[in-house]
Backbone atoms as SQL, in Angstrom:
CREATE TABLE atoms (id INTEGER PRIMARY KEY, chain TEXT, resi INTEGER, resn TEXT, atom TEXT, x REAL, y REAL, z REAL);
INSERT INTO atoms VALUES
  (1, 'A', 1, 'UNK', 'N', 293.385, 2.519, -263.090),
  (2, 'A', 1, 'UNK', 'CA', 292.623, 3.612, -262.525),
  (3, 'A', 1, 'UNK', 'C', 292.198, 4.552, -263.642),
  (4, 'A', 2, 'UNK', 'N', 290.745, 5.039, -263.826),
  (5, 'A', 2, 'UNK', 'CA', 290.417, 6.009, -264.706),
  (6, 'A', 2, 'UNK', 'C', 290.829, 7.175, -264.491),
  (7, 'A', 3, 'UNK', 'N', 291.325, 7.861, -265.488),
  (8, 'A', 3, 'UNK', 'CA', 291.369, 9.816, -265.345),
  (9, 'A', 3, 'UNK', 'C', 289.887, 10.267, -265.229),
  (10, 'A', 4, 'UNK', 'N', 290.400, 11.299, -264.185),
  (11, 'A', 4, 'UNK', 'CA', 289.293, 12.121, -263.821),
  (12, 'A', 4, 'UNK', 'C', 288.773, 13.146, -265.004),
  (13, 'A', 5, 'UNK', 'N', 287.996, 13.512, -265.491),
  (14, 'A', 5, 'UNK', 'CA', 287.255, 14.133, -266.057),
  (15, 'A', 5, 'UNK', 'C', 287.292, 15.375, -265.969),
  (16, 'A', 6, 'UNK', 'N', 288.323, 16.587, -266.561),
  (17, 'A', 6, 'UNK', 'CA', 288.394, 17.537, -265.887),
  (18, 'A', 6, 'UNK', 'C', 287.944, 18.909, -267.330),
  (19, 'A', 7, 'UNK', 'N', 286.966, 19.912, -266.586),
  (20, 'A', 7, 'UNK', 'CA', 286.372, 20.940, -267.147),
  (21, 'A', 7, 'UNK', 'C', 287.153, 22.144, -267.025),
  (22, 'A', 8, 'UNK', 'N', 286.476, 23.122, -267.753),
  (23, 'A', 8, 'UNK', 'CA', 286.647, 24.734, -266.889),
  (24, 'A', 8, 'UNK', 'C', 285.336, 25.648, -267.564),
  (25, 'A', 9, 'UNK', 'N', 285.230, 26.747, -266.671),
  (26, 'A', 9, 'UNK', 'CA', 284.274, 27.215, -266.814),
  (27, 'A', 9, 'UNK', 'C', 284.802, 28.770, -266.804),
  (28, 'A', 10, 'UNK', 'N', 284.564, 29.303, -267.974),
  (29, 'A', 10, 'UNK', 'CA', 285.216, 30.159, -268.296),
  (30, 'A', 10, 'UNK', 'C', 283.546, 31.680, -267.941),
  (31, 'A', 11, 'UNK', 'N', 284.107, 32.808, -268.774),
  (32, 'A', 11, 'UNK', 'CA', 283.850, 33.870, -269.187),
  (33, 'A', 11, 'UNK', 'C', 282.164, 33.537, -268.958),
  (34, 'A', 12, 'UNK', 'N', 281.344, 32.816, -270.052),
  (35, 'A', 12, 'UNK', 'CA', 280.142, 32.706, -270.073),
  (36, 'A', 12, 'UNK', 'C', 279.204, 32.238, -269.163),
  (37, 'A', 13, 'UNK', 'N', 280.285, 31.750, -268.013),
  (38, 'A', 13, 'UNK', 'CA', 279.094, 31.026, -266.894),
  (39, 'A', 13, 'UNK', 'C', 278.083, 29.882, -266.992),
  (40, 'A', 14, 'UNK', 'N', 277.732, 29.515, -266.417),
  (41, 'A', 14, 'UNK', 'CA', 277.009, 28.287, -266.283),
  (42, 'A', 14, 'UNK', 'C', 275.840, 28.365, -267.792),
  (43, 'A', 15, 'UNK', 'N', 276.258, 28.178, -268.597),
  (44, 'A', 15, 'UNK', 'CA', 275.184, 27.846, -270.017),
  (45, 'A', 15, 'UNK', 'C', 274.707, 26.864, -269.861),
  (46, 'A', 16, 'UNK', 'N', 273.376, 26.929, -271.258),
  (47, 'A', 16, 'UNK', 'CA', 272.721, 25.510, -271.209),
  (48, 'A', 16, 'UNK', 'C', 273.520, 24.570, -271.702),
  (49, 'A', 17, 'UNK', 'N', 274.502, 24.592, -272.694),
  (50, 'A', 17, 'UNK', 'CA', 275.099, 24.073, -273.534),
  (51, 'A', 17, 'UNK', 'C', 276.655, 23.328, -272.206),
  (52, 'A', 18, 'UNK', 'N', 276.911, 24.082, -271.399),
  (53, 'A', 18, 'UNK', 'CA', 278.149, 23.316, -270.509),
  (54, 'A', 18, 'UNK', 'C', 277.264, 22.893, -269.856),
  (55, 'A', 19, 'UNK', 'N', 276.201, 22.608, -269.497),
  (56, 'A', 19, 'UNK', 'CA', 275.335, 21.833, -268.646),
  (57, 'A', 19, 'UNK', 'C', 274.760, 20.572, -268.824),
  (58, 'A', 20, 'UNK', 'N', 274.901, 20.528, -270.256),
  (59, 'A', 20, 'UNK', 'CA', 274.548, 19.387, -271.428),
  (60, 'A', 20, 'UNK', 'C', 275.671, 18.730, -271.191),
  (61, 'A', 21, 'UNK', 'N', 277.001, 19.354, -271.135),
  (62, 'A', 21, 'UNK', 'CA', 277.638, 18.091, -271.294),
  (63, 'A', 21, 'UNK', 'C', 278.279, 17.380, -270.401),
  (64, 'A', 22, 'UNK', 'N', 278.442, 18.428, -269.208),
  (65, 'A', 22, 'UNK', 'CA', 278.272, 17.587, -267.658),
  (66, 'A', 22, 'UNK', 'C', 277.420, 16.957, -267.267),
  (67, 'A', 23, 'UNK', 'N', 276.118, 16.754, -267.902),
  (68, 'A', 23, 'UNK', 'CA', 275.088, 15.339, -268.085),
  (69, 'A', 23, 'UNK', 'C', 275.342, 14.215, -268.893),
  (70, 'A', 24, 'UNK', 'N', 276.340, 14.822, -270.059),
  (71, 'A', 24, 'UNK', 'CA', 276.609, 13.408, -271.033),
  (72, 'A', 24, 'UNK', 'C', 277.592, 12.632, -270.648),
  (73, 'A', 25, 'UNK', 'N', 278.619, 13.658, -269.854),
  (74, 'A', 25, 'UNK', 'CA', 279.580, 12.782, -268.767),
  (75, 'A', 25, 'UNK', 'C', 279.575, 11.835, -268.040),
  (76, 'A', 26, 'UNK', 'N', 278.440, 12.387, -266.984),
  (77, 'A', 26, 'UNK', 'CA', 277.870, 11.981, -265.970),
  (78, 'A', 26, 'UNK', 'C', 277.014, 10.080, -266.553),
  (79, 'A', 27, 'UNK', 'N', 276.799, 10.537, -267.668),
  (80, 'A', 27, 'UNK', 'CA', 276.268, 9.064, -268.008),
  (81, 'A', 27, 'UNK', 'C', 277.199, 7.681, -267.822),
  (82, 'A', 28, 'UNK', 'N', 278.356, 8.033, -267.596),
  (83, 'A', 28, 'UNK', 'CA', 280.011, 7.177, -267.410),
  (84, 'A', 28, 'UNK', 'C', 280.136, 7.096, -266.802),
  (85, 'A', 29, 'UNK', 'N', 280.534, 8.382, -265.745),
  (86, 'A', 29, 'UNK', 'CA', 281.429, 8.669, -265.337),
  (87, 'A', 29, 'UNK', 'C', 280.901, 8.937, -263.866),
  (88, 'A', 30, 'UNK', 'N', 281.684, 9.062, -262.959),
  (89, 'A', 30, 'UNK', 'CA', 280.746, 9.487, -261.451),
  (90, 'A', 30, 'UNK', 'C', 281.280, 10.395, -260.435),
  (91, 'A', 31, 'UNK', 'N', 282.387, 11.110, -261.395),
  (92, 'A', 31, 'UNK', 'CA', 283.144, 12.386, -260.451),
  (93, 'A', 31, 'UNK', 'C', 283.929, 13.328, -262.114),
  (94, 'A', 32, 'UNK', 'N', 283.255, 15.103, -261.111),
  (95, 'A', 32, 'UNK', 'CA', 284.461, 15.114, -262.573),
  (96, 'A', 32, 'UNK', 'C', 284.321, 15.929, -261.868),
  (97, 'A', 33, 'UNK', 'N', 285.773, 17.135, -262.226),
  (98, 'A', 33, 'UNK', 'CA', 286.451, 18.405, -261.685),
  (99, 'A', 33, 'UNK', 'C', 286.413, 19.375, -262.255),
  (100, 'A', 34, 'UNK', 'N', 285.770, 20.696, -261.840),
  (101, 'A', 34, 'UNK', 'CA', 285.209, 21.442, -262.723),
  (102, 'A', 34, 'UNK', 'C', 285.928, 22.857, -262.451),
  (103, 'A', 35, 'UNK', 'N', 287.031, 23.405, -263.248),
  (104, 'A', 35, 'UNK', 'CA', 288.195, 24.400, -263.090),
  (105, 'A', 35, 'UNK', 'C', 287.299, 25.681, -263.127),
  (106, 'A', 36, 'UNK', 'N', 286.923, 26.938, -262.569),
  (107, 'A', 36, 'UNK', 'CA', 286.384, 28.104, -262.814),
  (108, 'A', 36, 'UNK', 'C', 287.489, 29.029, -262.495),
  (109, 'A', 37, 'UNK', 'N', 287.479, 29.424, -263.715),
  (110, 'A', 37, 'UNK', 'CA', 288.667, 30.879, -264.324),
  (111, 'A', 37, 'UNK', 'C', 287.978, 31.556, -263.566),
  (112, 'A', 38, 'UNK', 'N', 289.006, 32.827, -263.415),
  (113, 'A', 38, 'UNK', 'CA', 289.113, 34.234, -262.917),
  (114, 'A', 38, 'UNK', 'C', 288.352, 34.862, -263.469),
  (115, 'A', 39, 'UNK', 'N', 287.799, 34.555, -264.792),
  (116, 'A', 39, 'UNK', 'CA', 286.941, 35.258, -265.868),
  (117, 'A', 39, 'UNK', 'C', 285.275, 35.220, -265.386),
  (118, 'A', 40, 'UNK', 'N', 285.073, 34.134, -264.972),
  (119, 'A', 40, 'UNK', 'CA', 283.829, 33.580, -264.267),
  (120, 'A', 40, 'UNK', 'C', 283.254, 34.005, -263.313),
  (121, 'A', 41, 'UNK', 'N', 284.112, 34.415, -262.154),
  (122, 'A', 41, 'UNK', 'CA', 283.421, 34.851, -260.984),
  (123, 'A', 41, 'UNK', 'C', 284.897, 35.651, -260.329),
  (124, 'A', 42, 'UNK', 'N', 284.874, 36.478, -259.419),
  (125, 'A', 42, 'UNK', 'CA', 285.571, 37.544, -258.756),
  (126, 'A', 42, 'UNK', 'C', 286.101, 36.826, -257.636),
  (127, 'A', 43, 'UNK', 'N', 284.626, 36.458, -256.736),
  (128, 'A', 43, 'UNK', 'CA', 285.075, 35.651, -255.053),
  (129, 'A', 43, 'UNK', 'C', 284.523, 34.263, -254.865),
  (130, 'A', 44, 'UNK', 'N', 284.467, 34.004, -253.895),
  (131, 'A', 44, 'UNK', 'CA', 284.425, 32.427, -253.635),
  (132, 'A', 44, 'UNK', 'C', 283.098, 32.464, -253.198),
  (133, 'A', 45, 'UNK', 'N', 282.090, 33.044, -253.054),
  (134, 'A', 45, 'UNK', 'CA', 280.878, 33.194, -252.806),
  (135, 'A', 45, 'UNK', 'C', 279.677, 33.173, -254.341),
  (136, 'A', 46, 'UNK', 'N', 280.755, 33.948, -255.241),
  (137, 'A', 46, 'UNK', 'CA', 280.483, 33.510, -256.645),
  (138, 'A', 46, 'UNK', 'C', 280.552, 31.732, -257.399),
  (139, 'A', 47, 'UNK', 'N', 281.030, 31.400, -256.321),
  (140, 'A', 47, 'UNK', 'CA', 281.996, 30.408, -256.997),
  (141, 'A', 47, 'UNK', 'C', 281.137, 29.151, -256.460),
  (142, 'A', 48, 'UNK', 'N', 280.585, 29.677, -255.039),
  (143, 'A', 48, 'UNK', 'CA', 279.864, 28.838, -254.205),
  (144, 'A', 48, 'UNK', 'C', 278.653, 28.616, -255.098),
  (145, 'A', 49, 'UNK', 'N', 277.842, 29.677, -255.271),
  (146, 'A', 49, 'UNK', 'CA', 276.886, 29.943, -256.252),
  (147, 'A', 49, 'UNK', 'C', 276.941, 29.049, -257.612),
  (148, 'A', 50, 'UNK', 'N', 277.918, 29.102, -258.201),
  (149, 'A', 50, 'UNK', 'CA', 277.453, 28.361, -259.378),
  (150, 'A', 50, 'UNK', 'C', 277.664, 26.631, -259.266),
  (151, 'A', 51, 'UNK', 'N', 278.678, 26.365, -257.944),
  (152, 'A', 51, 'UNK', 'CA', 278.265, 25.038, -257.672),
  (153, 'A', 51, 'UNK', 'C', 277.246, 24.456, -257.299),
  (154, 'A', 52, 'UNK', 'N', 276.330, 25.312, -256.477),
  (155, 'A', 52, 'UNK', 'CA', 274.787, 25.592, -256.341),
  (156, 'A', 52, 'UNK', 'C', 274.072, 25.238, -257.193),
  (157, 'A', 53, 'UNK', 'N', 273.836, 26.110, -257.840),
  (158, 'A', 53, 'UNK', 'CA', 273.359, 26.243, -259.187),
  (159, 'A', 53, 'UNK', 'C', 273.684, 24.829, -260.124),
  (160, 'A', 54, 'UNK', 'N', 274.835, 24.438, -260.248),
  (161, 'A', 54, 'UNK', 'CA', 275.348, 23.126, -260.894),
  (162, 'A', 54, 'UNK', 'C', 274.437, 22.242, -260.460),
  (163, 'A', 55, 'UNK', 'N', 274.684, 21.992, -258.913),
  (164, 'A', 55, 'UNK', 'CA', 274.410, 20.713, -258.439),
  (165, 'A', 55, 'UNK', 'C', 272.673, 20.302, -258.275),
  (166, 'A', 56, 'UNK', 'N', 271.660, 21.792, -258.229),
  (167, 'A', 56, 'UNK', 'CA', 270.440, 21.815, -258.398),
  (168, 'A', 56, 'UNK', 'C', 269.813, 21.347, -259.678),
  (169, 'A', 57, 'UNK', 'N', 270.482, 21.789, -261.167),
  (170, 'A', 57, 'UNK', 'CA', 270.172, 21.582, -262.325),
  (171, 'A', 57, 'UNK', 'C', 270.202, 19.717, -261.949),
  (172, 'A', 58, 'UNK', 'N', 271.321, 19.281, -261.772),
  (173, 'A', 58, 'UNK', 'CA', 271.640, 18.220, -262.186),
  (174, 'A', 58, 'UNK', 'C', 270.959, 16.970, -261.248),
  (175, 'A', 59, 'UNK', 'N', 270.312, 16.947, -259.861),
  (176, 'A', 59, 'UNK', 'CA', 269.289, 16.729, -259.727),
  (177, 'A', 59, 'UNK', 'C', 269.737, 15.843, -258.264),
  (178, 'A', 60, 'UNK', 'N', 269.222, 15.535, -257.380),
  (179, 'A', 60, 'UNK', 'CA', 269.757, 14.790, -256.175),
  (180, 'A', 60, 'UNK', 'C', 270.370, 13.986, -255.775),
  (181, 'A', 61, 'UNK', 'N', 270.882, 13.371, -256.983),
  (182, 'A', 61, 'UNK', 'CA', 271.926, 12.346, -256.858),
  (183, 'A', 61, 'UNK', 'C', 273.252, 12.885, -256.692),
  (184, 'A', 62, 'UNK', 'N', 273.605, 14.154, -256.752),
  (185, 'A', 62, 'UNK', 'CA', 274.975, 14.829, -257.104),
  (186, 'A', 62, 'UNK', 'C', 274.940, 15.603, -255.622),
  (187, 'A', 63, 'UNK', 'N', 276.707, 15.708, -255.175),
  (188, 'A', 63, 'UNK', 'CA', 276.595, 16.971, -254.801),
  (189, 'A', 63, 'UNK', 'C', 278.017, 17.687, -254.711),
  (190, 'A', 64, 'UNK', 'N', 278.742, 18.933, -254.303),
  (191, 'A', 64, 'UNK', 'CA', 279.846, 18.905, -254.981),
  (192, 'A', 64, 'UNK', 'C', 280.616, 19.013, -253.610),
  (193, 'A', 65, 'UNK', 'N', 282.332, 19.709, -253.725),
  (194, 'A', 65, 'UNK', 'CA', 282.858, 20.230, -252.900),
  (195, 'A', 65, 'UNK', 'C', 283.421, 21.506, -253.595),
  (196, 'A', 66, 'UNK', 'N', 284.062, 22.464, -253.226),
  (197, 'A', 66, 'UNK', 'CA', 284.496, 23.720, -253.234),
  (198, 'A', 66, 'UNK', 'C', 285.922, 23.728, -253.018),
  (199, 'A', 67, 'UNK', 'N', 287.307, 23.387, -253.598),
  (200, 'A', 67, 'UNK', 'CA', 288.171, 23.825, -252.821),
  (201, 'A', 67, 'UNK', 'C', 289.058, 24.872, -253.856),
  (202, 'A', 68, 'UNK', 'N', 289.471, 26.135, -253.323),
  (203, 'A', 68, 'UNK', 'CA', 289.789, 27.203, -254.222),
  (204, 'A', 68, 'UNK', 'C', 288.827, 27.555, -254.828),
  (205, 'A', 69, 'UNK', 'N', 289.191, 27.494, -256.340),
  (206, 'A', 69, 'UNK', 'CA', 288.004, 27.646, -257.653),
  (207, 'A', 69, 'UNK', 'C', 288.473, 26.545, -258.292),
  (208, 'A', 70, 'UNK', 'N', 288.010, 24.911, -257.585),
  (209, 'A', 70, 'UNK', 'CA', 287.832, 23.435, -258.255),
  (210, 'A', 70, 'UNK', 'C', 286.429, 23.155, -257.736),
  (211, 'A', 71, 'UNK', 'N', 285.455, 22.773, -258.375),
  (212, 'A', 71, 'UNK', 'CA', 284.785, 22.064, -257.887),
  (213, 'A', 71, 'UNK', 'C', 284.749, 20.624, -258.507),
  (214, 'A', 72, 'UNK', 'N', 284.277, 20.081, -257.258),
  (215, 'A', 72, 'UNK', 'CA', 284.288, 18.469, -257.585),
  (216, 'A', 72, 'UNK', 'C', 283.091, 17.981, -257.343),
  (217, 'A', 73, 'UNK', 'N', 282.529, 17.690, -258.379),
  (218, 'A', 73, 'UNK', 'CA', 280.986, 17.056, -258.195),
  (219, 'A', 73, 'UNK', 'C', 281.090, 15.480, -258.505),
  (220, 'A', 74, 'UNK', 'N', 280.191, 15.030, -257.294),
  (221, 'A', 74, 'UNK', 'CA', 280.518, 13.515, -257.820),
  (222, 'A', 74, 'UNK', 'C', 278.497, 13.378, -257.738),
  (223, 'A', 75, 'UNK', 'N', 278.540, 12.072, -258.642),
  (224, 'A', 75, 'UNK', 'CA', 277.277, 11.352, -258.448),
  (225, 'A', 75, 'UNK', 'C', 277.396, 10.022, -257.469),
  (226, 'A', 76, 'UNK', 'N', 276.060, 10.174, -256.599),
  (227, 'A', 76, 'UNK', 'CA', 275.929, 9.238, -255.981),
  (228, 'A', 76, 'UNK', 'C', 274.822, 7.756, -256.299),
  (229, 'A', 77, 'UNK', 'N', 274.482, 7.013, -256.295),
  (230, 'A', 77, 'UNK', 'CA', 273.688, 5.583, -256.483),
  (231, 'A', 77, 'UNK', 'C', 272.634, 6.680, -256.373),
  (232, 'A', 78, 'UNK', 'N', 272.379, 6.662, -254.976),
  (233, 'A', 78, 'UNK', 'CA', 271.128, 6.944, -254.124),
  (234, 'A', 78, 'UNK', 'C', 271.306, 8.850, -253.719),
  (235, 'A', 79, 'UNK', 'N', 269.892, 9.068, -253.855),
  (236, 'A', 79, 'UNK', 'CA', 269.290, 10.651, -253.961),
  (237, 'A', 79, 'UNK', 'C', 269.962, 10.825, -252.483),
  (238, 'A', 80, 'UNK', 'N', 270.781, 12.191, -252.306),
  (239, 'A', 80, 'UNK', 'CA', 271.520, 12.865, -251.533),
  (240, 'A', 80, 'UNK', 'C', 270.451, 14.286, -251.037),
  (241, 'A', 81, 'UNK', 'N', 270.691, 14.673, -249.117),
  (242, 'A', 81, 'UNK', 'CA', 269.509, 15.336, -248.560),
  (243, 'A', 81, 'UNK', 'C', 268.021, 15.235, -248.956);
């Protein structure tokens, strides 16, 4: 079984540069877990938001879940909604 692929997303928020490399991942890989510190966002509406935001950049094949402050974005074959 492969290890999951696991991030965090600190202080600076969604950059171009952590966005780059949850695409270079994604070239492998087809789920990864993405940790957002306390530093990042306040509430879970923040939190909702930048999985948003994640899963739009990265384009219709993806989409995530929310639980706490984990998100889990997986890629799918086929374009999702």
């Amino acid at each position: 079984m492969k290890q999951i692929k696991r991030l965090q997303i600190g202080k600076n928020g969604l950059t171009e540069a952590f966005i780059g490399q949850v695409k270079s991942i994604f070239e492998k890989e087809t789920l990864v877990k993405i940790s957002i510190l306390k530093s990042a966002c306040r509430d879970k509406k923040e939190a909702e938001k930048i999985g948003n935001d994640l899963v739009r950049v990265l384009g219709k094949k993806f989409d995530y879940k929310l639980v706490g402050y984990v998100l889990t974005i997986i890629k799918y074959r086929k374009a999702q909604r």
